[in-house]
BAFI-3210 file (N, C-alpha, C; in Angstrom, 3 decimals, decimal comma, padded with zeros to 6 digits):
// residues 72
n [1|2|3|4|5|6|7|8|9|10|11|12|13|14|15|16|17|18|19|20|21|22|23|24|25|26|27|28|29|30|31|32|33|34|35|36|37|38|39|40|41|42|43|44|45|46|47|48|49|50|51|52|53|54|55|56|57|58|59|60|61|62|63|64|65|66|67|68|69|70|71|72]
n.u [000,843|000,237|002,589|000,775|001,405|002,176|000,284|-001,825|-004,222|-007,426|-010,184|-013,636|-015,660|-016,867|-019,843|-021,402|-024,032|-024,666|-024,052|-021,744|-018,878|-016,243|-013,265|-012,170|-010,383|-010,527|-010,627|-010,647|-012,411|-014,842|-015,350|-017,148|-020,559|-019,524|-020,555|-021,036|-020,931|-021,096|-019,527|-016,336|-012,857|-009,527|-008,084|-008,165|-010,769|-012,472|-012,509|-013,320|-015,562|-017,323|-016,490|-018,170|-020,552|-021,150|-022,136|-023,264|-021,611|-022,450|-023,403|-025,837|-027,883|-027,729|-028,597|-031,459|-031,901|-031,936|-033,473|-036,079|-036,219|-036,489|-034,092|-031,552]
n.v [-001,169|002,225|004,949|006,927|009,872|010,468|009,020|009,550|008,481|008,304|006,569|004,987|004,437|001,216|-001,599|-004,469|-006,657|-007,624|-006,053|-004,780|-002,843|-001,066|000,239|000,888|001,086|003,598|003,637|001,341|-001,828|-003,001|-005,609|-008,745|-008,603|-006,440|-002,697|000,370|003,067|005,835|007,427|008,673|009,753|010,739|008,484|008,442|010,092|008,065|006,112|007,522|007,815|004,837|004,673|006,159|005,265|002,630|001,128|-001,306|-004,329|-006,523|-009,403|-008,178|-010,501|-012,136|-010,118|-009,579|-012,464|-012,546|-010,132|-011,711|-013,736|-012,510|-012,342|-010,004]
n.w [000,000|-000,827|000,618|002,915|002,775|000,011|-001,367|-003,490|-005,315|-005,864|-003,983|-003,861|-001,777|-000,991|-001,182|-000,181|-000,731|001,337|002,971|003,996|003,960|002,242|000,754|-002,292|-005,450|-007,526|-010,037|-010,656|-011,923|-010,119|-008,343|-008,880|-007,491|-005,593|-005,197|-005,687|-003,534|-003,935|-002,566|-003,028|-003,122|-001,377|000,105|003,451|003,728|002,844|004,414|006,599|006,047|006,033|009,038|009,346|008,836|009,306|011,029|012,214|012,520|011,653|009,466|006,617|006,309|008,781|010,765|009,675|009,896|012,913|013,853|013,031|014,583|017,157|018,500|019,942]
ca.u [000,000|001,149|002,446|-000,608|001,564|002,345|-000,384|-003,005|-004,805|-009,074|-010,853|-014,433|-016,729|-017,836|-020,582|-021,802|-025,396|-024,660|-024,245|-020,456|-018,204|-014,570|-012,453|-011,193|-009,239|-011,819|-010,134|-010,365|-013,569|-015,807|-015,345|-018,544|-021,212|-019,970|-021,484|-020,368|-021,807|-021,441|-018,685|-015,235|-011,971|-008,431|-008,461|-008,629|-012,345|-013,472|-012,492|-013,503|-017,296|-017,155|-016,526|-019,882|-021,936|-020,887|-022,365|-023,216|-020,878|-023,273|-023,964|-027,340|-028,330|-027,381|-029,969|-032,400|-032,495|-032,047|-034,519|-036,908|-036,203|-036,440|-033,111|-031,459]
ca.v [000,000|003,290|005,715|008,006|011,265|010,435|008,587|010,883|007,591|008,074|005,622|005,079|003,264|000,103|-002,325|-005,666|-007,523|-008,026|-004,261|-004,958|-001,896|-001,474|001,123|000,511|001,909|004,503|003,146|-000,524|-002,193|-003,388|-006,701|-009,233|-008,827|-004,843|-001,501|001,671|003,562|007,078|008,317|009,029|010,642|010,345|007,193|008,737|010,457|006,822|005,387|008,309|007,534|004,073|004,715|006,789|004,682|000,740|001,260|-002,477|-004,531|-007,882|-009,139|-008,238|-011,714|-012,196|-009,009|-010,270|-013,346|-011,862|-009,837|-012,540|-014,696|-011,705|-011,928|-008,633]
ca.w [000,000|-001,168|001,647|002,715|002,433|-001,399|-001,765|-004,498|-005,755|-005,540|-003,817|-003,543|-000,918|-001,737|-000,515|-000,754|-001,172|002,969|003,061|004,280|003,234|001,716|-000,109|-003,777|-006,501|-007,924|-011,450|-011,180|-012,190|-008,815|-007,934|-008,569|-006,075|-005,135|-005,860|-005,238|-002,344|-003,945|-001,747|-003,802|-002,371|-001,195|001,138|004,940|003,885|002,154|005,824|007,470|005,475|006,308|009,971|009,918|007,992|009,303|012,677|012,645|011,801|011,471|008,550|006,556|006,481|010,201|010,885|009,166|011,322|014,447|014,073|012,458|015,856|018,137|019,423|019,996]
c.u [000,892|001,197|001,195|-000,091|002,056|001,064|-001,638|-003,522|-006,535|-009,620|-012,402|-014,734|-017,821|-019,103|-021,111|-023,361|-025,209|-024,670|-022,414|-019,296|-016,634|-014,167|-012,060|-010,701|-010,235|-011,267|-009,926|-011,782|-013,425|-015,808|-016,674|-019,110|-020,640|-020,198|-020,661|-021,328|-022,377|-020,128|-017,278|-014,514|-010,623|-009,106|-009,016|-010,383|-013,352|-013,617|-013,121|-015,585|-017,709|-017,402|-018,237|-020,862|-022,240|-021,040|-022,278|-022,662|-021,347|-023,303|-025,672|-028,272|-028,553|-028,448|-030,834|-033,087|-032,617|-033,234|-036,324|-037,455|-036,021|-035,406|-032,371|-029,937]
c.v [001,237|004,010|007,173|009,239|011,305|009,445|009,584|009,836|008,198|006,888|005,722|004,113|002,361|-000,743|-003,450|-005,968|-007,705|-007,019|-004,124|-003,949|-002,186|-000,016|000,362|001,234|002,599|004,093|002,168|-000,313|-002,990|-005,244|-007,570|-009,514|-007,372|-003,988|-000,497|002,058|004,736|007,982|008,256|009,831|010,118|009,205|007,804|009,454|009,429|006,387|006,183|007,824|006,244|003,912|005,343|006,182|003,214|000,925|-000,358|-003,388|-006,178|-007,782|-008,649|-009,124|-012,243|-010,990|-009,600|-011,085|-013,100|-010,991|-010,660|-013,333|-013,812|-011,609|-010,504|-008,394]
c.w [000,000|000,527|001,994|002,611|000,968|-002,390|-002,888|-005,369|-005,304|-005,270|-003,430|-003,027|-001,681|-000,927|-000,876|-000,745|000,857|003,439|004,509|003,230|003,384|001,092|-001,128|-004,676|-007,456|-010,008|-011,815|-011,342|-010,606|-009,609|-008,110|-007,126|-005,218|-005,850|-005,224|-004,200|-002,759|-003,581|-002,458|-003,282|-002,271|000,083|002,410|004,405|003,278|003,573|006,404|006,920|006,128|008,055|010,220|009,590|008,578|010,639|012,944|012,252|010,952|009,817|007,654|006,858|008,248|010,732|011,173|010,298|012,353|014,716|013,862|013,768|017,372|019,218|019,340|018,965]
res [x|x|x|x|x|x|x|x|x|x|x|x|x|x|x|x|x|x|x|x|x|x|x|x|x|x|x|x|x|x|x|x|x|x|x|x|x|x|x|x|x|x|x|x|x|x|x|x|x|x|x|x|x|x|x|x|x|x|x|x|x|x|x|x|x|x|x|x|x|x|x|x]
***
């Protein structure tokens, strides 16, 4: 990984079908099975998005059930 004070690469926030987020290379093609989020930048404000958004870290699926079976 490049050093973050020479680093000047764009990365945007990614997400999965589980709603499980990532950073990637705003110039590669998305991986099968992620999407973009929207959010685009130098790395620390993709993480910095990420941190605000991934409150839970469960998966969707894992939710789902939990809430299905009224556990908390």
């Amino acid at each position: 990984m490049a050093d973050e004070q020479t680093d000047n690469r764009v990365y945007r926030v990614v997400l999965n079908d589980e709603e499980q987020y990532s950073i990637w290379d705003a110039d590669r093609e998305l991986p099968a099975g992620w999407h973009a989020e929207g959010t685009e930048g130098a790395r620390q404000v993709c993480l910095d998005r990420i941190e605000e958004v991934w409150t839970d870290m469960r998966p969707a699926s894992l939710r789902r059930r939990m809430a299905e079976t009224g556990a908390a």
